[in-house]
C-alpha positions in Angstrom: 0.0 0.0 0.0 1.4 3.2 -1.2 1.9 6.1 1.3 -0.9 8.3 -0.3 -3.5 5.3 -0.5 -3.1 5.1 3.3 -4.0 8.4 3.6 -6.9 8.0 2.2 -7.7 4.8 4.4 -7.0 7.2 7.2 -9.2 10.1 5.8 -12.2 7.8 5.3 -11.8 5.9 8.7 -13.2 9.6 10.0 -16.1 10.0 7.8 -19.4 10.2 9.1 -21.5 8.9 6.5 -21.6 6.8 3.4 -22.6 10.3 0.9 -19.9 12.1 1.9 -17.9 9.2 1.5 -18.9 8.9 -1.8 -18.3 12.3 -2.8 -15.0 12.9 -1.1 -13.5 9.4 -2.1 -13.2 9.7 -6.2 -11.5 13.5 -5.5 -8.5 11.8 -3.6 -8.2 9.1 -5.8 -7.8 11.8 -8.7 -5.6 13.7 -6.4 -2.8 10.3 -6.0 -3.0 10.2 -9.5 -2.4 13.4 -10.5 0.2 13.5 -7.8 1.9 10.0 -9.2 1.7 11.5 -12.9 4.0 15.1 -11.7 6.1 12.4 -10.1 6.5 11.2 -13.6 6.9 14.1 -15.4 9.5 15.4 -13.0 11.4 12.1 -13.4 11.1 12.1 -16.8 12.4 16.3 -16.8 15.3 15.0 -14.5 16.3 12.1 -16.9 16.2 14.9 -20.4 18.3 17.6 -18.2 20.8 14.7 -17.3 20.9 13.4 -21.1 21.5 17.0 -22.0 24.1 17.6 -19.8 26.2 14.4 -21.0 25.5 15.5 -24.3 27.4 18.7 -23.9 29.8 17.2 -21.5 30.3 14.7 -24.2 30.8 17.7 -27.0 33.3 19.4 -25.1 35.1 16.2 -24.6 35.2 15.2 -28.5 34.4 18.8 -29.9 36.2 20.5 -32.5 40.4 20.5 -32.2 41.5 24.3 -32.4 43.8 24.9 -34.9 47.3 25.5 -33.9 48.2 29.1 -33.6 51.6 31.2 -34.4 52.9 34.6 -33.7 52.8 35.6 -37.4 56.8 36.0 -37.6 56.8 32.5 -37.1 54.4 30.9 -38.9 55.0 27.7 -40.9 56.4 29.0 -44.4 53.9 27.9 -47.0 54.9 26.7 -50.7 53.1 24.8 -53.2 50.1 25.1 -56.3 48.6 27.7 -57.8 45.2 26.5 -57.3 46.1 25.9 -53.3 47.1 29.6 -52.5 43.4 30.7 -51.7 43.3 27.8 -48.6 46.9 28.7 -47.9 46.0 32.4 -47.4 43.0 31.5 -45.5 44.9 29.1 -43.2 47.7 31.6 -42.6 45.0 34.1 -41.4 43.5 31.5 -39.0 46.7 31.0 -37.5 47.9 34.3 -37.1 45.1 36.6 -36.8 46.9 38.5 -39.3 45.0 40.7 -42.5 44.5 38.9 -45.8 47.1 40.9 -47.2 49.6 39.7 -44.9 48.9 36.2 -45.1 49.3 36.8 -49.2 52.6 38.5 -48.5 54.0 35.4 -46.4 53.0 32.9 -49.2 55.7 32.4 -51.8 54.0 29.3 -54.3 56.6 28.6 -56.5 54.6 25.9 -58.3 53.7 22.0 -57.8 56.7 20.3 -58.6 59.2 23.0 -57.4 57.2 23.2 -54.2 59.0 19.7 -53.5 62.3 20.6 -53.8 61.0 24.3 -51.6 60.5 21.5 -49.0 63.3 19.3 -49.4 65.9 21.9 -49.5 64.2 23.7 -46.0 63.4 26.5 -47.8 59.6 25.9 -47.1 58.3 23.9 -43.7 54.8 22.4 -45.7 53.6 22.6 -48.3 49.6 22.5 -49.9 50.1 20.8 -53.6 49.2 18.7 -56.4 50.3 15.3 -57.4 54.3 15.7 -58.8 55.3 14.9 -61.7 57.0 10.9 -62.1 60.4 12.8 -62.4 59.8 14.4 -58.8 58.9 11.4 -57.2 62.0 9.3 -58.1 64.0 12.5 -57.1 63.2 13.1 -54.2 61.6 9.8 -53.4 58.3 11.6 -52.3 56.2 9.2 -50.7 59.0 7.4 -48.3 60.9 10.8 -47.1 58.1 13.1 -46.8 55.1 12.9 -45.3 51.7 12.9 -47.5 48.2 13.4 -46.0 45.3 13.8 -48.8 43.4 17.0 -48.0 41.0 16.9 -50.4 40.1 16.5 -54.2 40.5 18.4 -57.4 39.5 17.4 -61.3 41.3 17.6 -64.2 38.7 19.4 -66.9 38.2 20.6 -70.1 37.5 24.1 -71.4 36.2 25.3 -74.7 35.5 28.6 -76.1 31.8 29.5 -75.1 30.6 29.7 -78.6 32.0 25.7 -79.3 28.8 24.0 -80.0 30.5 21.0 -79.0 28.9 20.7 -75.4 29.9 16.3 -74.5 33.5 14.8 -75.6 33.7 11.2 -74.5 37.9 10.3 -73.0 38.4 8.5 -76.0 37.5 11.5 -77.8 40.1 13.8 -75.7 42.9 10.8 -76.0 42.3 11.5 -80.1 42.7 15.3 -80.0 45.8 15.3 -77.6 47.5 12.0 -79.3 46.8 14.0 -83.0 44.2 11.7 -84.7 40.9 13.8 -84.3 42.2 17.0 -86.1 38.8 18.5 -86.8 35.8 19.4 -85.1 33.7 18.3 -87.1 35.1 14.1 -86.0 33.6 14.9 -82.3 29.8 16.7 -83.4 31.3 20.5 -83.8 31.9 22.6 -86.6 34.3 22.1 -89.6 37.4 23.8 -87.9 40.8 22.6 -87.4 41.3 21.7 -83.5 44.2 23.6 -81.6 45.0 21.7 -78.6 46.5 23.6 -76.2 48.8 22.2 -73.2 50.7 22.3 -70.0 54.8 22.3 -69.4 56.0 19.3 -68.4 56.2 19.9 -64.7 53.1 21.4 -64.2 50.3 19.7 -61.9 47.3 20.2 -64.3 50.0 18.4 -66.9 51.1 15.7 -64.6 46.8 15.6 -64.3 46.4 15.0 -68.1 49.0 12.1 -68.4 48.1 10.1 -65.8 44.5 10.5 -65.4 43.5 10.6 -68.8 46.5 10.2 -71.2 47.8 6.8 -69.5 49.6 4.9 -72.0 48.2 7.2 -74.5 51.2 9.5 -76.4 50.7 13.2 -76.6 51.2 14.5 -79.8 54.1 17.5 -79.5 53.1 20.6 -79.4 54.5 23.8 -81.1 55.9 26.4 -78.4 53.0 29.0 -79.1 50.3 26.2 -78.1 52.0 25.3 -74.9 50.9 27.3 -72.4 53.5 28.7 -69.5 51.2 29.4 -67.0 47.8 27.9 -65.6 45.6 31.3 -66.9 47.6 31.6 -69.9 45.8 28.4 -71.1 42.7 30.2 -69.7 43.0 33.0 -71.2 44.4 31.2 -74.5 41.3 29.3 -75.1 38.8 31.8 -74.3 40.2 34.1 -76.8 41.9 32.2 -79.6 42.0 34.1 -82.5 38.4 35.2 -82.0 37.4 31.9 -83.0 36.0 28.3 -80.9 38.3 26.3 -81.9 40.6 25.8 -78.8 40.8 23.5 -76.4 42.6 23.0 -73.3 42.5 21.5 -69.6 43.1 23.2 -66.3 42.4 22.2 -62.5 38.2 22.7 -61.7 39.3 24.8 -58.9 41.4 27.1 -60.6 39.5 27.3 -63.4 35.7 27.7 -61.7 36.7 29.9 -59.0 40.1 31.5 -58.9 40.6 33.0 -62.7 36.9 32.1 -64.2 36.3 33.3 -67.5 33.3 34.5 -69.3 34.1 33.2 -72.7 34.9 29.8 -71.1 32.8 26.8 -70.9 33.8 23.5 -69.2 33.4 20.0 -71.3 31.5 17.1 -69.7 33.5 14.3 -70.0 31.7 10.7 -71.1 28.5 12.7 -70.2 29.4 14.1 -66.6 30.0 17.6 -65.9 32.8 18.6 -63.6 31.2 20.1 -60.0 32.3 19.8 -56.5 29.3 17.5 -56.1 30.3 15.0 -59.1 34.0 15.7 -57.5 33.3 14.3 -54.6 30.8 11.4 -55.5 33.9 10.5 -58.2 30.8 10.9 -60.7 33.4 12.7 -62.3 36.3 10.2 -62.4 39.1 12.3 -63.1 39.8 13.6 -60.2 43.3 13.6 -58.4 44.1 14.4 -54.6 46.2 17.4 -53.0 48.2 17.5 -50.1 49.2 19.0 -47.2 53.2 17.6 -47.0 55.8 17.6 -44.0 59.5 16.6 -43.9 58.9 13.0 -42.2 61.2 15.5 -39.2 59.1 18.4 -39.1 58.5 20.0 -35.8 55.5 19.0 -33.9 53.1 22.0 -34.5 53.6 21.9 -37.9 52.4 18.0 -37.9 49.9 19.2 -35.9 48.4 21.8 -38.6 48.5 19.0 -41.3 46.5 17.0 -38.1 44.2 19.8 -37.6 43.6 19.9 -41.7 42.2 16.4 -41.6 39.6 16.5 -38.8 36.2 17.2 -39.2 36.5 21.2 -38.6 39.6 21.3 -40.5 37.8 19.0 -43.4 35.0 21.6 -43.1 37.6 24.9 -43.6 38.6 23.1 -46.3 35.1 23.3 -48.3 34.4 26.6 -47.0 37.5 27.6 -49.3 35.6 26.3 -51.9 37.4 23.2 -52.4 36.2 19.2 -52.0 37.4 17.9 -49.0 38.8 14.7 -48.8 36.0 13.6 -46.5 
């Protein structure tokens, strides 16, 4: 017998007769149970409070890893690709504090494949780069004396002058064009114009790109000096305005291409049907995609190992993408 229910046998052993018993009765019944039901919901208040609080206890135990900070004489010095200096900017301001124009006059990029020897010969501490080039990585033996953490995801892509009817090229199509035996539009659905197929140097990420993503054991044709482009918006700039005509083509980096030097005259290529996007990036939809790095001497002092740590948790993977780029998770 419950402690209220022998109240109410002690209430009713005083009543005087059976119609006030019958009255008074059924309003202290009520009364335990609405007294047993705030029991309930005060419980039941006491157990979501408690969840709550283990719920933020548990969030400040696991939450977000602040990235490491330096006095902005001696921050990390930061080489690598072209198409990394906007998240090398933007990191140097997070770990400084310091203006956007001071983080841009602390980043000397000398390019993807120098940036490895930048590294190797200690004039740069890390680098945020492309993929080098098959001659860099016997060099320097990249991948057993440095270390190599994938940051996130670019695309090799295609660009055509806007006015190119030519909307779809399939990578049998491209291999054709760049290995010189589909010399004409009019072979892949365009007009009939002569095709002039811009390219990359040699060591150049978007080149090292083209060979091994979508070259393979395909041979480039040679190209004559004035169709080789020096730098990444020369060939930008090259196909959106050759000769006043749509008859260029060339390849690039998405990131570079979309966001840091877009061009109005320029049009991107779907490749085998799929357009290039961050989304059909990351999904691999778009299969020509290639990684980028943040890259340490295997020796490199702890908080610069633990910026390249910061990069690849989740805040770090979420900076990442808010620099526009695809993050590697």
């Amino acid at each position: 017998m419950t402690r209220n229910m022998r109240q109410i046998v002690t209430v009713t052993a005083f009543m005087p007769d059976a119609p006030a018993l019958e009255i008074i009765l059924p309003w202290l019944y009520n009364l335990n149970e609405v007294i047993y039901m705030k029991k309930i919901l005060c419980l039941t208040v006491a157990v979501i409070i408690a969840l709550m609080c283990l719920g933020c206890a548990v969030h400040e135990q696991q939450g977000d890893v602040n990235v490491p900070k330096f006095e902005y004489e001696s921050c990390p010095r930061i080489d690598g690709s072209t198409a990394n200096i906007p998240l090398a900017v933007a990191l140097v301001k997070l770990m400084t504090g310091c203006t956007e124009a001071e983080a841009e006059e602390s980043i000397d990029v000398s390019g993807t494949d120098p940036a490895y020897y930048a590294l190797d010969d200690g004039s740069a501490d890390m680098l945020l780069v492309y993929h080098p080039a098959q001659t860099t990585i016997d060099e320097l033996d990249v991948f057993n004396r440095f270390n190599t953490d994938i940051i996130g995801y670019d695309a090799l892509v295609f660009m055509v002058n806007a006015d190119n009817p030519v909307e779809s090229l399939t990578a049998d199509q491209i291999r054709g064009i760049y290995s010189g035996k589909i010399t004409n539009w009019k072979e892949v659905g365009g007009n009939d114009a002569p095709i002039v197929a811009f390219q990359r140097p040699t060591l150049s990420g978007s080149q090292t790109m083209m060979l091994n993503l979508m070259m393979s054991d395909t041979k480039m044709a040679e190209a004559d000096s004035e169709i080789v482009a020096e730098t990444m918006s020369d060939i930008v700039e090259a196909v959106a305005a050759y000769d006043n005509t749509a008859n260029a083509i060339g390849y690039s980096v998405f990131y570079y291409a979309s966001t840091m030097y877009a061009q109005p005259n320029l049009k991107f290529i779907a490749v085998d049907g799929v357009m290039p996007s961050n989304d059909t990036i990351k999904s691999n939809a778009y299969t020509y995609r290639s990684p980028f790095y943040a890259v340490t001497k295997k020796n490199a002092p702890a908080e610069i190992r633990a910026t390249v740590e910061w990069l690849l948790t989740e805040q770090g993977q979420r900076f990442i993408e808010e620099c526009g780029y695809v993050s590697a998770k």
